[in-house]
C-alpha positions as CSV (number, residue, x, y, z in Angstrom):
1,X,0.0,0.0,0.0
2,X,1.3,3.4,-0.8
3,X,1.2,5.9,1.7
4,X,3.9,8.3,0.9
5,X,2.5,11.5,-0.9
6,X,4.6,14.8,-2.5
7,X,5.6,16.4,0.5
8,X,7.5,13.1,2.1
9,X,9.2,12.4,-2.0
10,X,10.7,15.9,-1.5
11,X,11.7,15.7,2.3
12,X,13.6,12.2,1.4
13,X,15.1,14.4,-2.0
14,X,16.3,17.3,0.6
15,X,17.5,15.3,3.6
16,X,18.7,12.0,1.8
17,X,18.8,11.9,-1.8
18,X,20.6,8.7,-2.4
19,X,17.7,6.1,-3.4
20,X,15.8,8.7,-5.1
21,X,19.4,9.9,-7.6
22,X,19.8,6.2,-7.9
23,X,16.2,5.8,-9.4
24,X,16.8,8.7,-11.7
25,X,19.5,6.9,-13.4
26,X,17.3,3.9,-13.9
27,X,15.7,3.8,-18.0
28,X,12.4,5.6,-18.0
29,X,9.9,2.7,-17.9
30,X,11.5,1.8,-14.9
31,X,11.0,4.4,-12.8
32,X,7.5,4.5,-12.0
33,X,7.6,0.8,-10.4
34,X,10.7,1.3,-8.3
35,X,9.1,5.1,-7.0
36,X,6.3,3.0,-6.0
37,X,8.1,0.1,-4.7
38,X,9.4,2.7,-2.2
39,X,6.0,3.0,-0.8
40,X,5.1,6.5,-3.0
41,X,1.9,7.1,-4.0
42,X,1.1,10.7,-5.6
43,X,0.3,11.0,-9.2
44,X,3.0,13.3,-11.5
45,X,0.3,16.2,-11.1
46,X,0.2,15.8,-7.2
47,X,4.2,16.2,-7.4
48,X,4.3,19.5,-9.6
49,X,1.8,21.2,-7.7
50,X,3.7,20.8,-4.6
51,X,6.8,22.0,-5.9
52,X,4.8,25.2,-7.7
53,X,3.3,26.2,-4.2
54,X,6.6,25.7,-1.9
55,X,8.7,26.9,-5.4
56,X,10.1,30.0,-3.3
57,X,11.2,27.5,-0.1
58,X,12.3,24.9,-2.2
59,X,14.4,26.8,-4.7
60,X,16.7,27.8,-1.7
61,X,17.0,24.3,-0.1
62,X,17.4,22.4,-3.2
63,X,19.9,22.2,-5.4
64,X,20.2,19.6,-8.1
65,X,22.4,21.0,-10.9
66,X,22.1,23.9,-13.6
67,X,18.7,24.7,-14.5
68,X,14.8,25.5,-13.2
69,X,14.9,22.7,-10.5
70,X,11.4,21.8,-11.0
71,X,11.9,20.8,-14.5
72,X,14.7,18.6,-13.1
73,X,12.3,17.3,-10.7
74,X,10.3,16.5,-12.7
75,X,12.1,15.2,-15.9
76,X,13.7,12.8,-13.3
77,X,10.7,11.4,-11.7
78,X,7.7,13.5,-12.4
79,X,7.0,12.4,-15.9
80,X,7.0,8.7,-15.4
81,X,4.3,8.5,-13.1
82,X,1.5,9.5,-15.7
């Protein structure tokens, strides 16, 4: 059962990145099963409005390389979850 939503995806991406990076690297079609192996269970759309509303907090306490870090977000695990 998923219980995890947005909020705790981001927390884990801030405070211990690790599982999540190692996901990112994984193909595409992958992605989705192992985000929700992990016990996550918010949609792609549940994901970007949560960054859009905390964009101003979250742009100061997390960095993940050049560019608009939601677009990172969610090029890395976003997309796959449609």
């Amino acid at each position: 059962m998923c219980t995890l939503d947005a909020k705790d995806f981001v927390s884990e991406l801030m405070r211990a990145p690790e599982r999540l990076v190692k996901i990112s690297q994984m193909p595409e079609e992958e992605r989705r099963g192992a985000i929700r192996a992990l016990g996550y269970g918010f949609t792609s759309r549940e994901l970007d409005d949560y960054i859009c509303y905390y964009a101003d907090m979250l742009r100061d306490d997390l960095y993940l390389g050049e560019g608009d870090f939601r677009d990172i977000i969610m090029e890395r695990w976003g997309n796959c979850l449609d």
